[in-house]
C-alpha positions in Angstrom: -37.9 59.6 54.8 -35.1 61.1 56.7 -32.7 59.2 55.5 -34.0 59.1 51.8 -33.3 62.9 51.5 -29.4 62.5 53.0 -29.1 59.9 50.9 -31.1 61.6 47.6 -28.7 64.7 48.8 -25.3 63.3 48.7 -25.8 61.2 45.2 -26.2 65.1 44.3 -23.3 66.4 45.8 -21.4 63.5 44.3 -23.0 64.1 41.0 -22.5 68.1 41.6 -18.8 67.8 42.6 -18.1 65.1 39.7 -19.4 67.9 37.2 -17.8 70.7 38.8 -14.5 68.4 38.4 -15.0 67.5 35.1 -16.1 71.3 33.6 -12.5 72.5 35.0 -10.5 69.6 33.8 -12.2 70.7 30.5 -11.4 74.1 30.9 -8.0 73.3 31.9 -7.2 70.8 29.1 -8.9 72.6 26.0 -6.5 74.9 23.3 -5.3 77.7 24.4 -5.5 80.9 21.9 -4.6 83.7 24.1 -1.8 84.8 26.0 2.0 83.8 25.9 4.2 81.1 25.5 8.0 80.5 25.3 9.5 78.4 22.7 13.1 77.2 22.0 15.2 77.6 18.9 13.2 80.6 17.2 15.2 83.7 16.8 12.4 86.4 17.1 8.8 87.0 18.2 6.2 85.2 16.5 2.4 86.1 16.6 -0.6 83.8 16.2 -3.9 84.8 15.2 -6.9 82.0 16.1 -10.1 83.0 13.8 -13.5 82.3 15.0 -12.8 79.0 13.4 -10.0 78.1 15.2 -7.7 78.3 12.1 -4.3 79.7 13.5 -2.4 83.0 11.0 1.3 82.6 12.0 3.4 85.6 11.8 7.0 84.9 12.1 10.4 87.0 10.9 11.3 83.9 8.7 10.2 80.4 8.1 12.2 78.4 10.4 10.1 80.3 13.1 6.9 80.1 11.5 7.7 75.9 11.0 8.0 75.9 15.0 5.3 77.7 15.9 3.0 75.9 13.0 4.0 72.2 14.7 3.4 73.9 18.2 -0.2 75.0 17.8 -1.3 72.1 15.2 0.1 69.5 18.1 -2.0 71.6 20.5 -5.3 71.0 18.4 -4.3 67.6 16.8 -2.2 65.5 19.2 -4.2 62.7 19.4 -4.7 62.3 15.7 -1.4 62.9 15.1 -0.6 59.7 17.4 -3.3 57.7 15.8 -1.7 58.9 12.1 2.0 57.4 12.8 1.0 54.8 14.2 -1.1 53.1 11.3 1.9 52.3 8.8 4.5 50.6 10.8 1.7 48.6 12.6 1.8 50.0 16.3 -2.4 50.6 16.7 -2.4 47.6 18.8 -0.3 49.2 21.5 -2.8 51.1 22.9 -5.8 49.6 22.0 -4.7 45.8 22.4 -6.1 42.5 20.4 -9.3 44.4 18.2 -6.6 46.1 15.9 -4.0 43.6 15.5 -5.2 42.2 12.2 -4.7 46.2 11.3 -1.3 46.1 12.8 -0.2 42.8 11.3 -1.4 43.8 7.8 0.7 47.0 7.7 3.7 45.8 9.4 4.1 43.4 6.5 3.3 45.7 3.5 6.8 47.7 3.4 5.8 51.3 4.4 7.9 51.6 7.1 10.4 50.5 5.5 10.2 53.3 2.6 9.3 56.1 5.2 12.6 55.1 7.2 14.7 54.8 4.0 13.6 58.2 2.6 14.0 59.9 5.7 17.9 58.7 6.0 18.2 60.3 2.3 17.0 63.0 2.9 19.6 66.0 2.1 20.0 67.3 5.4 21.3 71.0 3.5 17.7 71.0 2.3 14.9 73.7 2.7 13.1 70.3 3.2 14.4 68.9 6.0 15.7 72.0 7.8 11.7 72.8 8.1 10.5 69.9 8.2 12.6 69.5 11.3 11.7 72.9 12.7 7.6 71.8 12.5 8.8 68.1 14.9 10.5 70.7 16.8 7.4 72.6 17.8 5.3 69.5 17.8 7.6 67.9 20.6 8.4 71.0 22.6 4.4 70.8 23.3 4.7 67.2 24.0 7.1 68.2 26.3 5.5 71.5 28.2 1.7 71.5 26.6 -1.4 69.9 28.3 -1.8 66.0 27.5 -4.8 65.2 25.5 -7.3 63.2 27.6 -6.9 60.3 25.3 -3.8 59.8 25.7 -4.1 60.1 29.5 -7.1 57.7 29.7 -5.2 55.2 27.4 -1.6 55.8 29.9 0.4 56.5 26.3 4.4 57.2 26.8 4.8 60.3 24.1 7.6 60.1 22.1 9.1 62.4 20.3 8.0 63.0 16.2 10.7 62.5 13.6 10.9 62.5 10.2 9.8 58.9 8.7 6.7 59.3 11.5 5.8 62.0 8.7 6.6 59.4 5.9 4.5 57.2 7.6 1.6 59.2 7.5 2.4 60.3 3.6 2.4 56.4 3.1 -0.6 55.4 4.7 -2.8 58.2 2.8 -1.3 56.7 -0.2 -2.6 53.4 0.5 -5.6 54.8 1.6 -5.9 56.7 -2.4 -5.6 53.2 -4.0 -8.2 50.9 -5.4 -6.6 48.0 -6.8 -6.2 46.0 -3.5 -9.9 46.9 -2.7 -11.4 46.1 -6.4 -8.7 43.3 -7.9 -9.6 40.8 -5.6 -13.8 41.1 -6.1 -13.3 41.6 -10.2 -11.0 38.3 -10.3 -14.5 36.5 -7.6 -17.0 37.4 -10.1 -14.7 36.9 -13.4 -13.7 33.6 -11.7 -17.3 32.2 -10.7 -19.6 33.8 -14.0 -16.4 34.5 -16.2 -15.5 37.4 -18.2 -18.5 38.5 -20.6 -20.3 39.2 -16.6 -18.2 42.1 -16.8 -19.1 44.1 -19.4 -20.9 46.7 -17.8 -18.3 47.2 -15.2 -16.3 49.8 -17.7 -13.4 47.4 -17.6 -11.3 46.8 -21.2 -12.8 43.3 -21.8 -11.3 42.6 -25.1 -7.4 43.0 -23.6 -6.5 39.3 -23.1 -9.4 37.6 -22.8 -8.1 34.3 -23.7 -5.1 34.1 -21.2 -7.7 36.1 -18.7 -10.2 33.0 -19.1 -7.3 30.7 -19.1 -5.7 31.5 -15.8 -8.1 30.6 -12.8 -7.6 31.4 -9.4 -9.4 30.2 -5.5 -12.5 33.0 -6.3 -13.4 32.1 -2.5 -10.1 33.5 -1.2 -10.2 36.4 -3.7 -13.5 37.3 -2.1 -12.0 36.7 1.3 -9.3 39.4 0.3 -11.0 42.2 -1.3 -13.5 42.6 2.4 -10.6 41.8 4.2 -8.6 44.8 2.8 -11.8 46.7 2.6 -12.8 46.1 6.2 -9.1 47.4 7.3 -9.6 50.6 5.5 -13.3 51.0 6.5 -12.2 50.2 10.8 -9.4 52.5 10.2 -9.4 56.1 12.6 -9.3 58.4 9.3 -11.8 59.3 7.2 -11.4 57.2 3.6 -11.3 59.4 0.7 -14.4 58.9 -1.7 -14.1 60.9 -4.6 -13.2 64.8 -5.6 -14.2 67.7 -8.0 -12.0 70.3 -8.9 -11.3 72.9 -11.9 -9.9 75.9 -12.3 -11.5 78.8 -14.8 -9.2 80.9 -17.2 -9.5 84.9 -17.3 -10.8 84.4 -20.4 -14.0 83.2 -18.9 -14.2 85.2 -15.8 -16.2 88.7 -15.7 -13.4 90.3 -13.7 -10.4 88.3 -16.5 -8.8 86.3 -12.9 -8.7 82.9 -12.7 -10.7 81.3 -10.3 -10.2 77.6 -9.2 -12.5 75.4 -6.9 -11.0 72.4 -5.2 -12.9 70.3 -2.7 -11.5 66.7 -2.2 -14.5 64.7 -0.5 -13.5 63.0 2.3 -16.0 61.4 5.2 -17.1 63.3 8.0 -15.0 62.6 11.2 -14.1 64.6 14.3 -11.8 66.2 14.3 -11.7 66.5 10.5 -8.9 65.6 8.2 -7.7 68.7 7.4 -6.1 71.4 9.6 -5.9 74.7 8.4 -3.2 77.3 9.0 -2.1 80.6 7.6 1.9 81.2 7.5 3.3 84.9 6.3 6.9 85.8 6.1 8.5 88.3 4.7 9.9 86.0 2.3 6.7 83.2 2.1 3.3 83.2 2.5 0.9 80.3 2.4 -2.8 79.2 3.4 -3.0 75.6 3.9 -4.7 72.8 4.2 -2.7 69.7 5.9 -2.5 66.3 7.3 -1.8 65.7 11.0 1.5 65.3 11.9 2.7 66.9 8.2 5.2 69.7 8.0 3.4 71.2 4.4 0.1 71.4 2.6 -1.8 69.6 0.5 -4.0 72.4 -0.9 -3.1 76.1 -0.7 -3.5 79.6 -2.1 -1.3 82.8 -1.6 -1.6 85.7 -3.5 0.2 84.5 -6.4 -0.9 81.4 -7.1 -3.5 78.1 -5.5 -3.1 74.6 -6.2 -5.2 71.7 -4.9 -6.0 68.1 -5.6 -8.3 65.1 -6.9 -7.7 61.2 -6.4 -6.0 60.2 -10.2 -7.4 56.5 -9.6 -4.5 55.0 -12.1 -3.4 51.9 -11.2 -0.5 51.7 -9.1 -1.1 48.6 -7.1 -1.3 45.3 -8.6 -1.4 41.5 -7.2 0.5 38.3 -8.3 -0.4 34.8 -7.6 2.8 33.2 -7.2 3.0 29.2 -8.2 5.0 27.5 -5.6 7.4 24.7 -5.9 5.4 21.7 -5.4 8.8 20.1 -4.0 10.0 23.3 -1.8 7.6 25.5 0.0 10.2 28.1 0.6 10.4 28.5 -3.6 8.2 30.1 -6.2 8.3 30.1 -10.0 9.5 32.4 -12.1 10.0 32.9 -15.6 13.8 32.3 -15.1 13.3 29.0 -12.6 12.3 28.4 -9.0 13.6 31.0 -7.1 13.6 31.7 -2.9 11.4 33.4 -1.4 12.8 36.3 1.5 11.6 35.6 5.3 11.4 38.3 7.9 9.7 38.5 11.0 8.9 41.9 13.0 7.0 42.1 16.1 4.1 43.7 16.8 3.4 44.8 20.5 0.2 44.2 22.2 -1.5 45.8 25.0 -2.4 43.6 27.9 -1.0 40.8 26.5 2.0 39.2 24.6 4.0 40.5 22.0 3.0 39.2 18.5 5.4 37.6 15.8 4.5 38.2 12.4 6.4 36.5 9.6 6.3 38.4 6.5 7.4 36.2 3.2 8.6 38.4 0.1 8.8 37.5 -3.7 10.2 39.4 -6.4 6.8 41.3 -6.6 6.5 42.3 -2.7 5.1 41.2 0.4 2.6 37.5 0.6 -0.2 39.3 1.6 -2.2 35.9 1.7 0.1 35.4 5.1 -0.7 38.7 6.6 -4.4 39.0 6.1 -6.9 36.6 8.6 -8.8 34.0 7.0 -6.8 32.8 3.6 -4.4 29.7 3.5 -1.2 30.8 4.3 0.2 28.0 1.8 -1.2 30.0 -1.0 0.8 33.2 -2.1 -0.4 36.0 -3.3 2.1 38.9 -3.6 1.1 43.0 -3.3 3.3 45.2 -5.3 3.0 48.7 -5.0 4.3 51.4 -7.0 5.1 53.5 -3.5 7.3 51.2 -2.2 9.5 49.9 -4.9 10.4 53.5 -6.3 12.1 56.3 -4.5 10.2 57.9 -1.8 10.2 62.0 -2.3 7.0 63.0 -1.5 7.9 65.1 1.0 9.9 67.1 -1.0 6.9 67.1 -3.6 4.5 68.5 -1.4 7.6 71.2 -0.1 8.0 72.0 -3.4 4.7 72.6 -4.5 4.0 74.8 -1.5 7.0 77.0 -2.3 7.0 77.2 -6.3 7.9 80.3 -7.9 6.0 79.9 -11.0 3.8 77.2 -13.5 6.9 75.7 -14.8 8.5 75.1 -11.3 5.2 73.8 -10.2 5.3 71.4 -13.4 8.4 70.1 -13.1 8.1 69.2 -9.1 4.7 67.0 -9.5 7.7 64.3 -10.9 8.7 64.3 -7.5 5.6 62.1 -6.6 5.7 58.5 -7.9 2.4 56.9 -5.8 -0.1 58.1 -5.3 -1.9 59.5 -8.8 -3.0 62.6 -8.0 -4.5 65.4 -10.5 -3.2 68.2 -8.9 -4.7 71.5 -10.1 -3.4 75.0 -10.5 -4.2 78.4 -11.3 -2.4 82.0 -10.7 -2.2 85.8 -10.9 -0.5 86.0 -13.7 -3.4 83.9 -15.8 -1.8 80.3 -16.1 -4.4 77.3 -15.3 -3.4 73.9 -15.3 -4.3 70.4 -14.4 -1.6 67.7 -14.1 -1.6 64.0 -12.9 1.3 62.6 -10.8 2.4 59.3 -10.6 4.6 56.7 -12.1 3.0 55.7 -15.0 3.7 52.2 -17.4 2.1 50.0 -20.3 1.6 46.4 -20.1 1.3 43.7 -22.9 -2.1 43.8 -24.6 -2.8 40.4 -23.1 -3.0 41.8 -19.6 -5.3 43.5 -17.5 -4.7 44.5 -14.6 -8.0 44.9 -12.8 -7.3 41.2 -12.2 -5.0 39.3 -9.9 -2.2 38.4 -12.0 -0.1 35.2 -13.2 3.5 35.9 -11.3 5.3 33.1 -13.1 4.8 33.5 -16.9 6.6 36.4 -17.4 4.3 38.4 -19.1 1.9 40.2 -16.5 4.6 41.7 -14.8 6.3 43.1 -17.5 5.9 47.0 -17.3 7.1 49.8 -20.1 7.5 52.9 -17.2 6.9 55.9 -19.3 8.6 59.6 -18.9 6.4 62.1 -17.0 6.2 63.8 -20.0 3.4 61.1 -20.9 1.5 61.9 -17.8 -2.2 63.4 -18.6 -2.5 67.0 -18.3 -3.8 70.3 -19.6 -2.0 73.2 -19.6 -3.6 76.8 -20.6 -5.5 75.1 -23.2 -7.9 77.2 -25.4 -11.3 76.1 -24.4 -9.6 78.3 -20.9 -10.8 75.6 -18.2 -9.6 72.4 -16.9 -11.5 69.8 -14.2 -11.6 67.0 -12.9 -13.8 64.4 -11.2 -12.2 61.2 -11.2 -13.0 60.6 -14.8 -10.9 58.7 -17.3 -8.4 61.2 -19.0 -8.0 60.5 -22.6 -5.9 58.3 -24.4 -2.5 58.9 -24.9 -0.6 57.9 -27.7 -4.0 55.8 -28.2 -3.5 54.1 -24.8 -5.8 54.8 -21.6 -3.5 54.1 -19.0 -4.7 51.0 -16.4 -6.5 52.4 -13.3 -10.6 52.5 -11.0 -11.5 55.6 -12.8 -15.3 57.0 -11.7 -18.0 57.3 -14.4 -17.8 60.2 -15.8 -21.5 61.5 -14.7 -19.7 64.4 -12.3 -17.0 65.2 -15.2 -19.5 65.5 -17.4 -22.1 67.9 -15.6 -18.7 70.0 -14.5 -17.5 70.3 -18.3 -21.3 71.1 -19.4 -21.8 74.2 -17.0 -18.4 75.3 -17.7 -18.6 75.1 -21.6 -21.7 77.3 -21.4 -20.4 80.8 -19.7 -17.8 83.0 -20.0 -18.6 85.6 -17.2 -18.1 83.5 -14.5 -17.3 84.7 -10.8 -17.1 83.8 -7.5 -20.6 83.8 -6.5 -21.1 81.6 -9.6 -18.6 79.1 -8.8 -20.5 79.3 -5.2 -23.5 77.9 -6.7 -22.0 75.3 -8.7 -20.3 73.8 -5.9 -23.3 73.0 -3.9 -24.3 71.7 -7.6 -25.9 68.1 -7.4 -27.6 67.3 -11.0 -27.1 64.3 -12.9 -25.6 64.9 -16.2 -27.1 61.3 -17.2 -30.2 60.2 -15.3 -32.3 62.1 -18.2 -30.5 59.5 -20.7 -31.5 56.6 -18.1 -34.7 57.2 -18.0 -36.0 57.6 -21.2 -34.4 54.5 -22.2 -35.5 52.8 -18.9 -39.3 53.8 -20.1 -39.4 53.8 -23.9 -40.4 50.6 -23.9 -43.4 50.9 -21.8 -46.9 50.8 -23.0 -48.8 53.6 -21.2 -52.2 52.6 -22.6 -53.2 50.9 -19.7 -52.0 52.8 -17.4 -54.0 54.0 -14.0 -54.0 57.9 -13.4 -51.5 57.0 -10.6 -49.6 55.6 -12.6 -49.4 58.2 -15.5 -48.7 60.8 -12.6 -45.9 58.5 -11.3 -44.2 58.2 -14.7 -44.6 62.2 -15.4 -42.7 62.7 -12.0 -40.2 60.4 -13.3 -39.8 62.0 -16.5 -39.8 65.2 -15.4 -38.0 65.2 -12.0 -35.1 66.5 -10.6 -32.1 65.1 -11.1 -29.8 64.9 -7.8 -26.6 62.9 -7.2 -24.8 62.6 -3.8 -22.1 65.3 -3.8 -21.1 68.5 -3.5 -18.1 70.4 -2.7 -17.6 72.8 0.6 -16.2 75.9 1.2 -15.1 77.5 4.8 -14.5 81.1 5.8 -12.5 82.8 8.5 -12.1 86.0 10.9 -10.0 86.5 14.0 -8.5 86.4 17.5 -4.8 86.5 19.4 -1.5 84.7 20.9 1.9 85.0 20.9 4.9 83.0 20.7 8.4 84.4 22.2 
């Protein structure tokens, strides 16, 4: 019995001393958001306010300073997601978590993003506001790599930092792009089901069925491998450490329609729950700048933001910018594909992926004139099949990080306009309203027409000469609405309208959520912000009524039980509730100081 309490006693002290050791390494290792710390090339003080949320307001003498101190304190809360962020594009996952991510690694090694982020950051004007603070935001992000506390993961997994640069944040601008698109999700599946139960199965699917449907039914492709492609894809995306984006609402209200005459604008781009969350939200105010933003790990500006004189934020465009090609081999030279102009060669590379606990990993990456062979870089297709990927992001020049600079800095509607050019991939409506009165919605993206006998939610024919065959249009052409008279502008996904009479190729959403945000819009004109607080949290189907009427016109209620009456009157008359909303967060505060 003895001996039962000495031993019952020391699994407690053990189990005492373990917790004891753990709570202070907690302590020790968790943000600090009081005191003092010494930072390199700033000029003068700068002071950090932490609000109850943890959302940090950086006061600095100028913005060099508040950059610094911005990629200090978001490296302090974000590290680790900022390391699993830059490593995703250029395929390095499986460097720390070994032989379960390689088919991630092998995937995005091949796809060109690297490639692009390392291009655009060597042309990048090194005189620029752009780079001068986008540098200044590495800078504080690898002074704490170099004097702050190590994340536990990054101890536990035994990763050798390295310092951030400037196509790291390209990276993580390209993989979100990637993550935006639908085509390489959706092509592969429509192209399955065309291919197995051909086109008129489609009909319902809200895809153009009358653009070629003759050379559509006429080119056939392995619907087994399609499928294999579209969960392949899917599945990388799904397994992948950040949230996927599903959807947004936005819209911004006109003075004209507000009790107090300001515009008001709601913005909530719906992302999955994860921890920590996607967004990081800081406060910067210079004498010269001021911003409150919402940003990506390891990203010098925001995405969404609001100062006094104006707020902008943002909604997935869903145009198409990625398409496949099934490229038809030489039946006498593997290494050759057709074209419309003869056989030509196919480009070989090879880059190696490193693997933890094990042996380095060659991956041979073959490139037509349309982009990489994805069919060699995704498991379970034949490699002597060749489908290429090409993507809008990666063939034209990379300045998104000027874009999203320039937006954050714009002096006024028409310098806000003109910068959304900047961004070629991904389509984004990006929304805007300011002090002055101006709303606005605009789409970004590189936009083009095809011939009438191609659609492109398909996998493509790369050797007739027609699929591929794009007319890129101006920006001018993009869809937008600018101050228009009905004073409101929103989106929700939804198909813009036709320009020129032609809808522009893309995975548009139904336009249930447009429509229920355009009804309760089109109805008021005293709106304010407790209104717009409401309809956020708003869930009602603008079309279920429509569905079910038609679902149960046809039934014969004759012979109906009482149960069955009652049932049917709780269908008719219930409420109708889709799956969405859109958040909103608030903030006080706390202290810290930076000199």
């Amino acid at each position: 019995m003895k001996l039962l309490k000495k031993v019952l006693f020391s699994l407690l002290s053990i189990l005492l001393i373990i917790a004891i050791a753990l709570f202070g390494y907690l302590q020790y290792s968790k943000p600090k958001y009081e005191g003092e710390e010494t930072l390199k090339n700033i000029d003068k003080e700068i002071t950090v306010y932490f609000d109850e949320y943890g959302v940090p307001h950086i006061y600095a003498e100028n913005q060099q300073d508040a950059m610094t101190a911005l990629g200090y304190v978001h490296a302090q809360d974000r590290l680790w997601q900022m390391e699993l962020m830059r490593r995703i594009a250029p395929g390095r996952l499986s460097e720390i978590f070994g032989n379960p991510v390689l088919k991630t690694d092998k995937f995005f090694a091949g796809i060109g993003i690297d490639e692009s982020s390392q291009k655009a950051a060597a042309n990048l004007d090194k005189n620029s506001q752009t780079y001068i603070l986008a540098n200044a935001y590495l800078d504080g992000i690898n002074q704490y790599i170099e004097n702050g506390k190590t994340p536990v993961e990054l101890r536990l997994l035994g990763i050798q930092q390295e310092k951030f640069t400037l196509k790291d944040v390209y990276n993580i601008f390209g993989f979100m792009s990637f993550s935006f698109a639908m085509a390489q999700k959706t092509d592969p599946l429509l192209t399955d089901i065309r291919d197995r139960f051909g086109m008129d199965y489609l009909n319902d699917f809200g895809i153009n069925g009358e653009l070629g449907t003759a050379q559509l039914k006429s080119f056939k492709g392995n619907y087994k491998e399609y499928t294999v492609m579209a969960k392949a894809v899917a599945g990388l995306l799904e397994a992948s450490p950040v949230p996927a984006f599903i959807g947004s609402n936005s819209w911004v209200i006109g003075g004209a329609k507000t009790k107090n005459g300001n515009v008001i604008l709601a913005n909530d781009p719906h992302i999955m729950y994860s921890q920590p969350g996607t967004w990081y939200e800081a406060h910067i105010v210079c004498p010269d700048y001021e911003m409150y933003g919402y940003y990506i790990a390891g990203t010098p500006f925001p995405l969404l933001g609001h100062n006094h004189n104006y707020a902008y934020g943002l909604t997935m465009f869903e145009n198409d910018d990625v398409d496949f090609f099934a490229e038809e081999n030489n039946p006498n030279n593997e290494k050759q594909y057709k074209t419309i102009d003869g056989f030509k060669n196919y480009t070989y590379k090879q880059k190696t992926v490193k693997v933890k606990d094990s042996i380095d990993v060659k991956v041979n990456i073959k490139t037509s004139q349309h982009g990489p062979i994805v069919s060699g870089l995704l498991d379970g297709l034949d490699k002597n099949k060749s489908v290429a990927m090409s993507w809008i992001y990666t063939q034209q020049k990379n300045q998104i990080l000027n874009a999203v600079y320039e937006l954050s800095h714009a002096k006024n509607l028409e310098s806000f306009h003109k910068n959304i050019e900047l961004i070629k991939a991904p389509g984004l409506n990006i929304m805007y309203g300011d002090a002055k009165g101006n709303i606005a919605w605009i789409t970004s993206g590189k936009l083009y027409k095809v011939d009438k006998s191609v659609n492109t939610n398909f996998i493509l024919n790369g050797a007739n000469g027609i699929d591929d065959r794009k007319e890129w249009l101006p920006f001018a052409k993009n869809p937008k609405a600018i101050n228009p008279n009905w004073n409101y502008v929103y989106s929700a996904n939804n198909q813009p309208e036709a320009i020129d009479g032609y809808l522009y190729p893309g995975y548009y959403l139904p336009k249930d959520r447009a429509s229920r945000i355009n009804g309760l819009l089109n109805q008021k004109s005293n709106w304010t912000k407790q209104d717009v607080s409401k309809m956020i949290n708003d869930n009602t189907s603008a079309t279920t009524q429509t569905v079910v009427v038609n679902m149960t016109k046809p039934l014969n209620t004759s012979r109906f039980s009482e149960n069955e009456k009652k049932a049917l009157d709780v269908l008719k008359t219930g409420k109708r509730r889709m799956n969405y909303r859109i958040s909103r967060q608030q903030s006080t505060i706390n202290g810290f100081t930076f000199t």
